[in-house]
C-alpha positions in Angstrom: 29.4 4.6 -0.3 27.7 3.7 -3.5 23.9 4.0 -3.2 21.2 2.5 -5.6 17.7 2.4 -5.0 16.6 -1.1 -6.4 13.4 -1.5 -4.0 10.6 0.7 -2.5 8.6 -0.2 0.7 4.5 0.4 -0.4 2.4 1.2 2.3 -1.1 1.8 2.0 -3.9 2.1 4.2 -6.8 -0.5 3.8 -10.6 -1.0 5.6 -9.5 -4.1 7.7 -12.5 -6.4 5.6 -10.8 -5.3 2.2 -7.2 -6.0 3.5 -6.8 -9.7 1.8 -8.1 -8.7 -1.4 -5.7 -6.1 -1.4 -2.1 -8.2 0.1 -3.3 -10.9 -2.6 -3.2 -7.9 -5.1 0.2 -6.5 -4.9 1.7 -10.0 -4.1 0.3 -11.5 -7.5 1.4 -8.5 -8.9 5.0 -9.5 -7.7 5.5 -6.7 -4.8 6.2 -8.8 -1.6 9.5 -10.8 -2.3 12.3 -11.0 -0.2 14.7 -14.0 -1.0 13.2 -17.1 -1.7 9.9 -15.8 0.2 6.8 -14.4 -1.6 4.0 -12.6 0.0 6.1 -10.4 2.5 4.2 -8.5 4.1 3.0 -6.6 7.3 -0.3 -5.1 8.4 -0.9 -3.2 11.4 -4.1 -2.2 13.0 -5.2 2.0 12.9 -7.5 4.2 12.6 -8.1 6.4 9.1 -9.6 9.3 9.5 -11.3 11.7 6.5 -13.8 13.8 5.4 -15.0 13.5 1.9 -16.1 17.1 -0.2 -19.1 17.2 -2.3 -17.7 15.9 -5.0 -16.5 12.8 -3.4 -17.8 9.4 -4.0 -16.9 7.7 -0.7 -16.9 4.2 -0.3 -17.8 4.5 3.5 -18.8 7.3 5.2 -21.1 10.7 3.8 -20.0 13.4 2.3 -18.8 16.5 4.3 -18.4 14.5 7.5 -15.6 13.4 9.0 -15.1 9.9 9.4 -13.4 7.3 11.6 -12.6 3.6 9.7 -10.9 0.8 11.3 -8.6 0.3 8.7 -4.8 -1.9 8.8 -1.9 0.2 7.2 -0.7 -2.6 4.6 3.5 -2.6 3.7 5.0 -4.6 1.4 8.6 -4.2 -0.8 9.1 -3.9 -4.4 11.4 -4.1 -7.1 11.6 -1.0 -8.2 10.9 -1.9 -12.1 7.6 -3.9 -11.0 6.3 -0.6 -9.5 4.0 1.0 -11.7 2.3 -2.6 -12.1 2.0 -3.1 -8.6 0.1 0.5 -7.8 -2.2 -0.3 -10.5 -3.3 -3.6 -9.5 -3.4 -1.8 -5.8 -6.0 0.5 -7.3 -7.6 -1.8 -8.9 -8.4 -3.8 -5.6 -8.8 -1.2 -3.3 -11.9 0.0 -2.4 -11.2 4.0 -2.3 -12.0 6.2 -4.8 -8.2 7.8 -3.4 -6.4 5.3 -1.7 -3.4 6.8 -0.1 0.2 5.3 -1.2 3.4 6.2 0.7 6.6 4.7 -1.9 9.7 4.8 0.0 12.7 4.6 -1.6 15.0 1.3 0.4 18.6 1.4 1.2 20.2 -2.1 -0.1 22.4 -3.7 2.6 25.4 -4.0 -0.1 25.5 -0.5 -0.5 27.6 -0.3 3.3 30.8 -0.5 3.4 
C-alpha cells in the first residue's frame, strides 16, 4: 500500500449566526471541492464550551466565566497545497480571537489495493 496524503478534512467550530460567513470563507478560498462540486461541506449543531482568562478578548461571553455558545462544528476538505490560504481566510472570518482548527490528514481511495 502506497499512502499520500493529498487532502485534509478542516473542522472548525463556529457561533451558528457567524457560520455562512465563515463556509463562504474557506469555500472562496478553494477548500470544499470534491469532483466537479464546490462548496462541500457539513455543519452540525453543538454546544462550545470555554472560559476566557484575563487576558482574553472574548467575542461572547466575560472573562473568567465559563461559557456555553450554540455553535455548528463546520467540516470541509482541502487540497493539501491550498492549506495555509484556507486557515488564513478562516481566521480572517471567524469571529474568535482563538478559533479552534482540527486538520486531519485524509486517506485517498487509490491508495487501496
Amino acid at each position: 500500500m502506497k499512502i499520500d496524503i493529498n487532502r485534509v478534512k478542516i473542522i472548525v467550530m463556529v457561533p451558528t449566526k457567524n457560520l455562512q460567513e465563515v463556509r463562504d470563507a474557506v469555500c472562496e478560498a478553494s477548500a470544499g471541492v470534491i469532483g466537479n462540486y464546490t462548496y462541500c461541506s457539513t455543519s452540525t449543531k453543538c454546544v462550545g464550551t470555554f472560559k476566557p482568562n484575563e487576558k482574553a478578548n472574548p467575542y461572547i461571553g466575560k472573562n473568567n466565566q465559563l461559557e456555553f455558545v450554540d455553535e455548528e462544528k463546520l467540516e470541509v476538505v482541502c487540497d493539501v497545497n491550498k492549506v495555509k490560504d484556507v486557515i488564513l481566510k478562516l481566521r480572517e472570518a471567524h469571529p474568535y480571537e482563538e478559533p479552534a482548527i482540527d486538520i486531519i490528514p485524509l486517506l485517498d481511495e487509490e491508495s487501496f489495493n
